[in-house]
DRENTORKOL-3810 file (N, C-alpha, C; in nm, 4 decimals):
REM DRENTORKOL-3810
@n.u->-10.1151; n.v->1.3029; n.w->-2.9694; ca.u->-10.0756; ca.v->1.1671; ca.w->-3.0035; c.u->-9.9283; c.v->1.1700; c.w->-3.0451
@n.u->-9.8488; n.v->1.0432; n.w->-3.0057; ca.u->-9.6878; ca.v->1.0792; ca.w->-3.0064; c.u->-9.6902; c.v->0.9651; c.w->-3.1022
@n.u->-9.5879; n.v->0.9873; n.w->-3.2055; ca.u->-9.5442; ca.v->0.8836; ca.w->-3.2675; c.u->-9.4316; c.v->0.8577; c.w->-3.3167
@n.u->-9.3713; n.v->0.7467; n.w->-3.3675; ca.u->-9.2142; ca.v->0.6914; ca.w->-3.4091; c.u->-9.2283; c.v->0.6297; c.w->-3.5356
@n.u->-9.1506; n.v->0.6612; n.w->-3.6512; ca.u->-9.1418; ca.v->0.5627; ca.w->-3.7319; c.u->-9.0267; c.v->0.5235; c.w->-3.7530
@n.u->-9.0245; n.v->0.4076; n.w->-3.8388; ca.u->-8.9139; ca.v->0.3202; ca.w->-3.8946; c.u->-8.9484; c.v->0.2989; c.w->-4.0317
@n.u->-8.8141; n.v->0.3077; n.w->-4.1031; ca.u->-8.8429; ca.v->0.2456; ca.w->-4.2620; c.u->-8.7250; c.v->0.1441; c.w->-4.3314
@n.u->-8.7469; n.v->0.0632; n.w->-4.4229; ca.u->-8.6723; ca.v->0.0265; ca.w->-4.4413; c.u->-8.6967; c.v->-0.0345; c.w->-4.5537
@n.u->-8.6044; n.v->-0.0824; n.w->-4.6632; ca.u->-8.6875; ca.v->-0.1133; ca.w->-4.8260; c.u->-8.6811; c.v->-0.2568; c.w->-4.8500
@n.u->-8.7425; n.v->-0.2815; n.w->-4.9611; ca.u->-8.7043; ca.v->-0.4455; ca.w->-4.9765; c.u->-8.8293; c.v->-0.4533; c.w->-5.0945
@n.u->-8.7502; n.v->-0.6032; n.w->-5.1839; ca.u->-8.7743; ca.v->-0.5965; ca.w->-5.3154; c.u->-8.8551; c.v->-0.7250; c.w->-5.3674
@n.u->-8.9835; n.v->-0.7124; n.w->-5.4037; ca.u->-9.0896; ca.v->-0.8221; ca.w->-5.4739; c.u->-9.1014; c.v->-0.8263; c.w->-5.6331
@n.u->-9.1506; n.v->-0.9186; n.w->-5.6383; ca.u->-9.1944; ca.v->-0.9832; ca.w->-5.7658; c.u->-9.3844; c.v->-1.0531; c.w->-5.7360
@n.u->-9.4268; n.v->-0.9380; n.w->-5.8636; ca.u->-9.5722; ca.v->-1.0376; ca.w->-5.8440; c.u->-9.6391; c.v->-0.9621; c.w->-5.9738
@n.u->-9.7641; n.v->-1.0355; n.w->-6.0119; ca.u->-9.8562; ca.v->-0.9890; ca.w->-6.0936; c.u->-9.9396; c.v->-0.9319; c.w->-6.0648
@n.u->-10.0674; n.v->-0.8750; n.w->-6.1138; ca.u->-10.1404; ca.v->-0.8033; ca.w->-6.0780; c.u->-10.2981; c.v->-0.8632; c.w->-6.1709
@n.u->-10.2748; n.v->-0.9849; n.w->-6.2121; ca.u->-10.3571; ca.v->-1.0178; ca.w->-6.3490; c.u->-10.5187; c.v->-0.9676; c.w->-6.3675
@n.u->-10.5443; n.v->-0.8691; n.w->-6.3474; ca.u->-10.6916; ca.v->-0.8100; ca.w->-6.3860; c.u->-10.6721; c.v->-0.6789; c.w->-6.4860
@n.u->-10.7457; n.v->-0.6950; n.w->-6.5348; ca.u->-10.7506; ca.v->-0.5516; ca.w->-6.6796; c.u->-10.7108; c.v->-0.4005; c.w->-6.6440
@n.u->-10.7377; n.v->-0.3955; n.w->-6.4800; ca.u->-10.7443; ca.v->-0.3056; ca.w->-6.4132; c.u->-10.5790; c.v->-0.2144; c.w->-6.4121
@n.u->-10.4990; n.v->-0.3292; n.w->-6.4432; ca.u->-10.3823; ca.v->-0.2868; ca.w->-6.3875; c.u->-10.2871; c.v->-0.2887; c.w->-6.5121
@n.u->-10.3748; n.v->-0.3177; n.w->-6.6239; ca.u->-10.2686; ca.v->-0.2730; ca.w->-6.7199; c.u->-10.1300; c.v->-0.3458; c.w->-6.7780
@n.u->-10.0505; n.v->-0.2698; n.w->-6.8026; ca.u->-9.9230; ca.v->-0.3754; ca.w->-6.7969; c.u->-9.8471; c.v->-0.4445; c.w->-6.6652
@n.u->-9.9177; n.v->-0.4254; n.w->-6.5883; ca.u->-9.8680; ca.v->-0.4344; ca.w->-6.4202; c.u->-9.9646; c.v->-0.5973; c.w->-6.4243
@n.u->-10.0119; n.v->-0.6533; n.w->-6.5230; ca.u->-10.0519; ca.v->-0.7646; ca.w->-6.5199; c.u->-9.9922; c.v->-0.8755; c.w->-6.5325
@n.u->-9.8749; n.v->-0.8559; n.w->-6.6079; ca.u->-9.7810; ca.v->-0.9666; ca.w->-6.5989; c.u->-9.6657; c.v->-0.9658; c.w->-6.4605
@n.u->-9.6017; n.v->-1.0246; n.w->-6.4606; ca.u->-9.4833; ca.v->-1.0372; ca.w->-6.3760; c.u->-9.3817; c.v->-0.9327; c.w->-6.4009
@n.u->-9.3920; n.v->-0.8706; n.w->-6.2927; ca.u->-9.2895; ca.v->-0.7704; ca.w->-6.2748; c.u->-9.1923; c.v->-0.7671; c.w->-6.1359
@n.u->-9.1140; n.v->-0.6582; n.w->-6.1198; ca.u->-9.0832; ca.v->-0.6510; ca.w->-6.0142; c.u->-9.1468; c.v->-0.5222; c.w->-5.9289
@n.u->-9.1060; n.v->-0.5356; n.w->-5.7995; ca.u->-9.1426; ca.v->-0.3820; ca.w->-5.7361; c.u->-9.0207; c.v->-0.3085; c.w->-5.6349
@n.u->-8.9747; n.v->-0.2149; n.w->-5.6055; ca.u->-8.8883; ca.v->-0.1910; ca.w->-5.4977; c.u->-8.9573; c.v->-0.1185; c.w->-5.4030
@n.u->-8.9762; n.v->-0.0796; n.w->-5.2924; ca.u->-9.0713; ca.v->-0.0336; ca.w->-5.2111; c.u->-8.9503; c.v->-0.0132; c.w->-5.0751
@n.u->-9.0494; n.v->0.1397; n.w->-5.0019; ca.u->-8.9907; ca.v->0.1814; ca.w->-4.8942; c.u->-9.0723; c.v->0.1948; c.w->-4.8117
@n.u->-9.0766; n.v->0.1011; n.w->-4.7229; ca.u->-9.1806; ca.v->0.0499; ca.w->-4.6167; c.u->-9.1614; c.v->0.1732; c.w->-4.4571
@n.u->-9.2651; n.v->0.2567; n.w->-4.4826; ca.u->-9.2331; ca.v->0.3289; ca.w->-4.3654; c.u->-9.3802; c.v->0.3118; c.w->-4.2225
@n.u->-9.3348; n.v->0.2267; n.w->-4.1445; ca.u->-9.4257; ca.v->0.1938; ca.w->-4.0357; c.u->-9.3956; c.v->0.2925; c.w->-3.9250
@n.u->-9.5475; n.v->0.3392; n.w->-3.8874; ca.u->-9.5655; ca.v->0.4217; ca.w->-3.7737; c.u->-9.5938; c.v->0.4116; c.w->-3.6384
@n.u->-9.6216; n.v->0.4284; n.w->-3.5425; ca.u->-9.6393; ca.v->0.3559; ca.w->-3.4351; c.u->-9.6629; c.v->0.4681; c.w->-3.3595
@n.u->-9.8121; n.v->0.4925; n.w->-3.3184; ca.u->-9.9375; ca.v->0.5705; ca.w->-3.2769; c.u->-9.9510; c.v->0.5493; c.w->-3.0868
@n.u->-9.9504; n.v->0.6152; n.w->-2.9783; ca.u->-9.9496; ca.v->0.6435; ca.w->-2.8513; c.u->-10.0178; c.v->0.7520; c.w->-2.8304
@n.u->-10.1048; n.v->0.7929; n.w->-2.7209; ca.u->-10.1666; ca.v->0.8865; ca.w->-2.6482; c.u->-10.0485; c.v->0.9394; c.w->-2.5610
@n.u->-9.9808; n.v->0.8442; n.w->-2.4686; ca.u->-9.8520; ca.v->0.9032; ca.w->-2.3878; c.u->-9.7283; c.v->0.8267; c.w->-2.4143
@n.u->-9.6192; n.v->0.8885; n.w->-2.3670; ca.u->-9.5202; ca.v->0.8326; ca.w->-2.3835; c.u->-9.5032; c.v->0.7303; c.w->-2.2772
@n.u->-9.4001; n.v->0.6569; n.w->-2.2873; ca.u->-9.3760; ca.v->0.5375; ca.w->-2.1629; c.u->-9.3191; c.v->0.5892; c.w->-2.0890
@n.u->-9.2505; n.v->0.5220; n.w->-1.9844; ca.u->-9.1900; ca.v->0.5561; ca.w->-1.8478; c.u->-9.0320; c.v->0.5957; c.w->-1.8501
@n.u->-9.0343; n.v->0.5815; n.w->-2.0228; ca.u->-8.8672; ca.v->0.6476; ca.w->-2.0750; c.u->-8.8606; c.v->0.7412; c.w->-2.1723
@n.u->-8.9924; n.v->0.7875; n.w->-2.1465; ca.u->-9.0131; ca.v->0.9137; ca.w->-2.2517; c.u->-8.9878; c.v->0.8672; c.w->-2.4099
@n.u->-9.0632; n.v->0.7529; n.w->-2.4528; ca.u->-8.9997; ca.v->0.7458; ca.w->-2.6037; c.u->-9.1706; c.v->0.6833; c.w->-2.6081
@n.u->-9.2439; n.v->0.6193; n.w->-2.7558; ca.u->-9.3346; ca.v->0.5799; ca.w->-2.7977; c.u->-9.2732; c.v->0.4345; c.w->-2.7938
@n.u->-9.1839; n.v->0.4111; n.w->-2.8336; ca.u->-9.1279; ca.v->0.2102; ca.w->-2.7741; c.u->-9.0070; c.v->0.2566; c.w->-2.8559
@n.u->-8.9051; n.v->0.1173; n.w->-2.8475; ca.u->-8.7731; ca.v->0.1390; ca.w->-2.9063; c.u->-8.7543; c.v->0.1484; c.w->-3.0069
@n.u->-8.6889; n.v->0.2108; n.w->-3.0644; ca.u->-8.6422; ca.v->0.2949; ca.w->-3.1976; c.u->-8.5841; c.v->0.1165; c.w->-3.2320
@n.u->-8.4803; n.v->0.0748; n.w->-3.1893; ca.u->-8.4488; ca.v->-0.0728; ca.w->-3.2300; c.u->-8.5028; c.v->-0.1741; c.w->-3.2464
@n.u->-8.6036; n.v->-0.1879; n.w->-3.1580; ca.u->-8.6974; ca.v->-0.3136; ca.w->-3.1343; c.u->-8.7467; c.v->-0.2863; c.w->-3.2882
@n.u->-8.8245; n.v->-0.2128; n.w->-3.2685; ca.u->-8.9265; ca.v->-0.1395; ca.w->-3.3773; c.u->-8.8387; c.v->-0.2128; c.w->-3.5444
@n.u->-8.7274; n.v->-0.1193; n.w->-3.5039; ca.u->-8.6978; ca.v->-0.1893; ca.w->-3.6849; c.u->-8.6502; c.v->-0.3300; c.w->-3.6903
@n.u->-8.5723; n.v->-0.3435; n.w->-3.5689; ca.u->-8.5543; ca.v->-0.5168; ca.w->-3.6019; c.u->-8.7128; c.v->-0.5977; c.w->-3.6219
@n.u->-8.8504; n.v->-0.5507; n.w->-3.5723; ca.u->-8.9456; ca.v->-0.6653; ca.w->-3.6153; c.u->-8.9614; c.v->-0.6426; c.w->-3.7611
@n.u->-8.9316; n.v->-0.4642; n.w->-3.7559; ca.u->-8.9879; ca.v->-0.5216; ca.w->-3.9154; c.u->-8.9063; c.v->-0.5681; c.w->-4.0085
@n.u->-8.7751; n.v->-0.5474; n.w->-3.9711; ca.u->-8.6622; ca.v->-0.6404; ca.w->-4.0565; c.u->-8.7336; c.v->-0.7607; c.w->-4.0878
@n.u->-8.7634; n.v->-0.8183; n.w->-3.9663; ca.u->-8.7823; ca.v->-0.9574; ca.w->-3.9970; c.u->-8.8802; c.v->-1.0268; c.w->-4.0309
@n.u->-9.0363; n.v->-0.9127; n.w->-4.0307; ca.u->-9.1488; ca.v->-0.9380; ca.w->-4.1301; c.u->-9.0738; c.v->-0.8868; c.w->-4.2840
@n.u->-9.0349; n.v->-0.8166; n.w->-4.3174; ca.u->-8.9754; ca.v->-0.7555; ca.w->-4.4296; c.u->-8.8890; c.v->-0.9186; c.w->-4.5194
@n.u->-8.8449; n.v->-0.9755; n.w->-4.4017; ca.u->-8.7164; ca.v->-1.0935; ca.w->-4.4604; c.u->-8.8048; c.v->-1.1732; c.w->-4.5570
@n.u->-8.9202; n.v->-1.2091; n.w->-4.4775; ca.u->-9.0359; ca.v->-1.2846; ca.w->-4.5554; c.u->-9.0472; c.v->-1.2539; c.w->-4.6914
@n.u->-9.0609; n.v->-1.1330; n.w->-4.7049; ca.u->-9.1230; ca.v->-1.0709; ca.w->-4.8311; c.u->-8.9895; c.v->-1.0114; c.w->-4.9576
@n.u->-8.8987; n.v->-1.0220; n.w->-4.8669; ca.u->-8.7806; ca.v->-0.9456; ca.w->-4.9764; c.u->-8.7449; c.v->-1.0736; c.w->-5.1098
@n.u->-8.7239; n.v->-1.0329; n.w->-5.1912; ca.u->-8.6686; ca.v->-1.1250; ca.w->-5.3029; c.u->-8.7670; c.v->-1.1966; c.w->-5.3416
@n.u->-8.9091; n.v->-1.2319; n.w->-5.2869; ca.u->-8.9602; ca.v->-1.3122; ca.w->-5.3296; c.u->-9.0683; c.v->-1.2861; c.w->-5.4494
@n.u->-9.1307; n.v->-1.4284; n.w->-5.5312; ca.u->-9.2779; ca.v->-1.3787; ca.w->-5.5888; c.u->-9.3468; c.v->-1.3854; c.w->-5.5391
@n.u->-9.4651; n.v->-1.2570; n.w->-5.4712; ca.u->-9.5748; ca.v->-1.2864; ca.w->-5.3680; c.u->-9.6644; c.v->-1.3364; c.w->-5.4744
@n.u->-9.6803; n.v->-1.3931; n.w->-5.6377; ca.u->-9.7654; ca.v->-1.4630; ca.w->-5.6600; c.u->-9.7699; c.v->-1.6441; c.w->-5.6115
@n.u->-9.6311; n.v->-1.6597; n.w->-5.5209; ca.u->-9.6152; ca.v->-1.7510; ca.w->-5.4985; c.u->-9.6055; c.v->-1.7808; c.w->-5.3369
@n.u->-9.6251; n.v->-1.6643; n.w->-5.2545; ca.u->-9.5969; ca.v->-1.7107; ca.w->-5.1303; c.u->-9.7477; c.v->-1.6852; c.w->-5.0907
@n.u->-9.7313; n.v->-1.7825; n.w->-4.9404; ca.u->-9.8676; ca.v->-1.8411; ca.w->-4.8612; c.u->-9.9930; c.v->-1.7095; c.w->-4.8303
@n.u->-9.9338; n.v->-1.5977; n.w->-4.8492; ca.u->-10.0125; ca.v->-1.5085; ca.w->-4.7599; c.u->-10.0764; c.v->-1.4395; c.w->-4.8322
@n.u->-10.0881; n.v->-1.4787; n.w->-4.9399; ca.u->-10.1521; ca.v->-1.4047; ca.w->-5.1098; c.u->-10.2072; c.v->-1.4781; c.w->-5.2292
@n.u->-10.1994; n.v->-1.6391; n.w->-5.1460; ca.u->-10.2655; ca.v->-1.7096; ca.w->-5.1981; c.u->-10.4078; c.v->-1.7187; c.w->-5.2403
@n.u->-10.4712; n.v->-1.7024; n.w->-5.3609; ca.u->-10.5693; ca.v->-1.6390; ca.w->-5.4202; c.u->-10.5873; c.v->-1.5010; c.w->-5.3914
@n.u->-10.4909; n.v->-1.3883; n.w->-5.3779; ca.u->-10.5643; ca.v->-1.2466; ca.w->-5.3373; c.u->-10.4614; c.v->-1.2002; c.w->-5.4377
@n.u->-10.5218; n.v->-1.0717; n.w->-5.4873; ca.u->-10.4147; ca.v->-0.9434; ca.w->-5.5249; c.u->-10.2812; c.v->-0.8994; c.w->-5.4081
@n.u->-10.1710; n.v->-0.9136; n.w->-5.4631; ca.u->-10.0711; ca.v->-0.8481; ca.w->-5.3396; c.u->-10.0465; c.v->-0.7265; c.w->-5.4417
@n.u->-10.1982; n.v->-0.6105; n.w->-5.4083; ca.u->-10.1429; ca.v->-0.4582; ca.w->-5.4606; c.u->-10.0728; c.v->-0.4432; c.w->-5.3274
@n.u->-10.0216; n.v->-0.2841; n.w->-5.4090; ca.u->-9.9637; ca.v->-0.2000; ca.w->-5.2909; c.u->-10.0283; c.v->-0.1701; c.w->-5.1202
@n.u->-10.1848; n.v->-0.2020; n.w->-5.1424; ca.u->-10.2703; ca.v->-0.1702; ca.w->-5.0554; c.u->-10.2653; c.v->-0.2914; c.w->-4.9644
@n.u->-10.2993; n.v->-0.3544; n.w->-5.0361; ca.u->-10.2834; ca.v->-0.5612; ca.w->-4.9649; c.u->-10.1545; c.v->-0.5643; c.w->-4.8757
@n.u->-10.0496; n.v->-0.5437; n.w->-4.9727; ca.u->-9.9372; ca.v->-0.5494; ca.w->-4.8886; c.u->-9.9169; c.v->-0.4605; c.w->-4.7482
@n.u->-9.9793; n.v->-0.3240; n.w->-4.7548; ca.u->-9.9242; ca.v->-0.2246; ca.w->-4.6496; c.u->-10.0303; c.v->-0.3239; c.w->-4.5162
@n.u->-10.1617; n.v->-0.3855; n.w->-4.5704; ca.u->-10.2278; ca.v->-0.4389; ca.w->-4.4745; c.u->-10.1666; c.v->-0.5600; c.w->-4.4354
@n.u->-10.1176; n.v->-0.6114; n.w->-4.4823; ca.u->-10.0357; ca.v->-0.7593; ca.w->-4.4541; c.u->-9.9218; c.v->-0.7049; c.w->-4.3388
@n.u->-9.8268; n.v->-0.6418; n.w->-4.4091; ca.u->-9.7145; ca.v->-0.5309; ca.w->-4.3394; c.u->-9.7729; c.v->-0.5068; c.w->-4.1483
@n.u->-9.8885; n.v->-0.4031; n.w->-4.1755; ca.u->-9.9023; ca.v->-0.3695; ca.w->-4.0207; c.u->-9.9919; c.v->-0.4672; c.w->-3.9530
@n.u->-10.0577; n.v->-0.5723; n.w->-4.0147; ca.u->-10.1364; ca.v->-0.6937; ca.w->-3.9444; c.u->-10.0206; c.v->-0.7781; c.w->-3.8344
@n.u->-9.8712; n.v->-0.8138; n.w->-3.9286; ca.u->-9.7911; ca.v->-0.8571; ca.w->-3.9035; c.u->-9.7176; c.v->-0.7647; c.w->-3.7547
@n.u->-9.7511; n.v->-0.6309; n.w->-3.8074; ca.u->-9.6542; ca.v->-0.5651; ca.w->-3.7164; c.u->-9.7310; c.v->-0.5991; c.w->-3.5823
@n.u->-9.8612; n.v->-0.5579; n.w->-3.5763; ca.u->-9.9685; ca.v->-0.5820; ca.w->-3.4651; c.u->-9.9097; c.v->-0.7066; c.w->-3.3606
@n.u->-9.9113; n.v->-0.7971; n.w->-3.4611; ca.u->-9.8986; ca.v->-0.9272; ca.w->-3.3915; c.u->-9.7738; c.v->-0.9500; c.w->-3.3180
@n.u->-9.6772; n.v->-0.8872; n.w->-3.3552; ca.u->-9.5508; ca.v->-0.8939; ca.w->-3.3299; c.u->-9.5059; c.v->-0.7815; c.w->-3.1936
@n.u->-9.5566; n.v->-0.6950; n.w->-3.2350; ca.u->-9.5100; ca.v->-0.5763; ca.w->-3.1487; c.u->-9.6229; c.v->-0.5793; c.w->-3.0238
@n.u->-9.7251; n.v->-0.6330; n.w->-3.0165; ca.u->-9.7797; ca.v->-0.6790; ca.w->-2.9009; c.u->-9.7392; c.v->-0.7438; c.w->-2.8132
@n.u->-9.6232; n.v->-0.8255; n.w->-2.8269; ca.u->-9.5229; ca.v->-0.8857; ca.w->-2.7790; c.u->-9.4188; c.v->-0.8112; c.w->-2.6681
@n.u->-9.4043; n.v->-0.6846; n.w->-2.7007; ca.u->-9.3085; ca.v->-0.5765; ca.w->-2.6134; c.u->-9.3863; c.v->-0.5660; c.w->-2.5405
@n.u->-9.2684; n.v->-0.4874; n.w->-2.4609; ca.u->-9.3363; ca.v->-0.4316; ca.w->-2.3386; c.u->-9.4252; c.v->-0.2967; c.w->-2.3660
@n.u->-9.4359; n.v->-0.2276; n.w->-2.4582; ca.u->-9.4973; ca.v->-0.0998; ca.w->-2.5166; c.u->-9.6219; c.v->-0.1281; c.w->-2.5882
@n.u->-9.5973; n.v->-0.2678; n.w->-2.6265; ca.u->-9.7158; ca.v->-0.2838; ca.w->-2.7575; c.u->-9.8921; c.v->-0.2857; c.w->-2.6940
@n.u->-9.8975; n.v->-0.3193; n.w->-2.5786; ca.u->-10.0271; ca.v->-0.2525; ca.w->-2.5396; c.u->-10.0892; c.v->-0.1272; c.w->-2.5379
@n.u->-10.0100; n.v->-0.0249; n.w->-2.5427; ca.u->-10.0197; ca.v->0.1019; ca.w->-2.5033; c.u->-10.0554; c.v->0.1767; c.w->-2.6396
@n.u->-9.9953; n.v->0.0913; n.w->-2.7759; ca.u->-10.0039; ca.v->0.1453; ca.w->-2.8785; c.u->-10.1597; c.v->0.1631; c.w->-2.9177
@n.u->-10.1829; n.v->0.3162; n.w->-2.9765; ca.u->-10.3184; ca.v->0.2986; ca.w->-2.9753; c.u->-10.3430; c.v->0.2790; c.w->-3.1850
@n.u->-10.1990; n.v->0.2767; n.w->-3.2482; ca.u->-10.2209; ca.v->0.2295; ca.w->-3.4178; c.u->-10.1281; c.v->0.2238; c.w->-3.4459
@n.u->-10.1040; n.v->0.2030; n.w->-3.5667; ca.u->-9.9888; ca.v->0.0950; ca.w->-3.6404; c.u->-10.0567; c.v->0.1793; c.w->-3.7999
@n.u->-9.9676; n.v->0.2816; n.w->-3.8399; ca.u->-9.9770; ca.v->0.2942; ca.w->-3.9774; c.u->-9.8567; c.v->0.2580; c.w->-4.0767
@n.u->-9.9173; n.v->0.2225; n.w->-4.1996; ca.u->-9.7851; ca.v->0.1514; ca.w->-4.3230; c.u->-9.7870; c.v->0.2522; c.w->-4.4107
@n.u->-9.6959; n.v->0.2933; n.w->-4.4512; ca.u->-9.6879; ca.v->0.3490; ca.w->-4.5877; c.u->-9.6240; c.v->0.2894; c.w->-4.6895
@n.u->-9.6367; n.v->0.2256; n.w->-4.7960; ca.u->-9.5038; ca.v->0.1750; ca.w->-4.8992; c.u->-9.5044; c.v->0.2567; c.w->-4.9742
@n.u->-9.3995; n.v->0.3118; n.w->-5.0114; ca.u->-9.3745; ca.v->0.4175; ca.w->-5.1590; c.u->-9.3295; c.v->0.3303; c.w->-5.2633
@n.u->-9.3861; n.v->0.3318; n.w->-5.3374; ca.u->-9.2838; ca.v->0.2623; ca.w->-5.4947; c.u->-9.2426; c.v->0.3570; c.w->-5.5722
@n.u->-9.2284; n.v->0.4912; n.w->-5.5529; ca.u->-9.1693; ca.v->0.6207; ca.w->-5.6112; c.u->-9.1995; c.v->0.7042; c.w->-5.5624
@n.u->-9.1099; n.v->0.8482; n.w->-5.5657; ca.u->-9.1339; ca.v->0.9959; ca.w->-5.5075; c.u->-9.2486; c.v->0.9831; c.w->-5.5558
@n.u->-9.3434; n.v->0.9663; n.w->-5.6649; ca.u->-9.4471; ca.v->0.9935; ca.w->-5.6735; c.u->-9.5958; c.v->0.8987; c.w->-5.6421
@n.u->-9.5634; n.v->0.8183; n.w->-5.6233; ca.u->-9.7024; ca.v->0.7303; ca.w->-5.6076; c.u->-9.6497; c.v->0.6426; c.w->-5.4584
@n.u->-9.7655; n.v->0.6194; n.w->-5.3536; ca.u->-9.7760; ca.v->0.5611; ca.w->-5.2387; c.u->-9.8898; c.v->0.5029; c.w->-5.2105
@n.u->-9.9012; n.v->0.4320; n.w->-5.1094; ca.u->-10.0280; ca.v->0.3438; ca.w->-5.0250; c.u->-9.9783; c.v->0.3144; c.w->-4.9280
@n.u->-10.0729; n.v->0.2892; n.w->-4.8543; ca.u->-10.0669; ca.v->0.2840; ca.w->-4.7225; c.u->-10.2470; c.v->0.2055; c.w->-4.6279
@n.u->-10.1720; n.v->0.1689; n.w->-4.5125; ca.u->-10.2842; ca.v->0.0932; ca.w->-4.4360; c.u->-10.2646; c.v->0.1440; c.w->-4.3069
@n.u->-10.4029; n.v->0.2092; n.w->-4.1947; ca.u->-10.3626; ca.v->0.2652; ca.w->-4.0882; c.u->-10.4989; c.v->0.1306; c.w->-3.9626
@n.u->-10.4077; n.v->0.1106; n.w->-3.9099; ca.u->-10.4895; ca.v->-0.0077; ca.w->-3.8096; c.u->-10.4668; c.v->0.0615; c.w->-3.6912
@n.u->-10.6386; n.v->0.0302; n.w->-3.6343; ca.u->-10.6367; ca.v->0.0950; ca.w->-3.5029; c.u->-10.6349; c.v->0.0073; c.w->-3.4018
@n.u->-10.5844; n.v->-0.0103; n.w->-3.2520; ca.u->-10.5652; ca.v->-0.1030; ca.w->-3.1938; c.u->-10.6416; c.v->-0.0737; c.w->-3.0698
@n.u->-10.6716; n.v->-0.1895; n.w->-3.0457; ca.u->-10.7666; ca.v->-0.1978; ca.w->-2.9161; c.u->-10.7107; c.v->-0.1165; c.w->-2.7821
@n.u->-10.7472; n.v->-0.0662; n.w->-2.7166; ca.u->-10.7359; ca.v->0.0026; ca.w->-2.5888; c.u->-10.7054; c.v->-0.1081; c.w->-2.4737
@n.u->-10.6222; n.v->-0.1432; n.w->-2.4047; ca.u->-10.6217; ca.v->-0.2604; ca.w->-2.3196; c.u->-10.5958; c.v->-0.1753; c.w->-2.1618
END
């Protein structure tokens, strides 16, 4: 299996309000380094898994959505937790939809997220994609 990633960071604001999470219940911020993967059996007809450019410009621009904002306030987290986990699934749902769009994105056989919020702690979401 061949794969490519891209990363790139960008910065939220949200709560976490259940007991579970401690002081992470009030409003905070987060900085995060969004590293998306992009999963193939073969390479394409230019020897690459899809474009190194394409690739980061979509997620630039799912990323634009989410940078600066409070996800206790935007549409896509409306009534849900936006943990670290929520988000990496939001992240590659988005990517799915988007990168199906190329000329490569059929071929992809997954789409994994990682967000780091420090050298030491990560999450991540790995989506498998239909065979077409």
């Amino acid at each position: 299996m061949f794969s490519l990633t891209v990363r790139r960071h960008f910065m939220i604001a949200h709560s976490l309000p259940r007991e579970a999470f401690g002081p992470a219940q009030g409003l905070h911020g987060a900085t995060f380094v969004a590293e998306v993967s992009f999963r193939r059996p073969d390479l394409n007809d230019d020897a690459i898994v899809l474009d190194i450019g394409a690739a980061g410009g979509i997620l630039e621009e799912i990323l634009e959505d989410l940078n600066y904002k409070n996800l206790d306030e935007h549409p896509a987290f409306k009534g849900k937790l936006s943990t670290t986990e929520a988000l990496a699934k939001h992240i590659a749902d988005a990517m799915a939809t988007r990168i199906q769009d190329t000329e490569d994105g059929p071929a992809l056989a997954g789409i994994d997220v990682v967000l780091r919020e420090n050298p030491d702690a990560w999450a991540g979401y790995s989506l498998e994609l239909p065979a077409k």
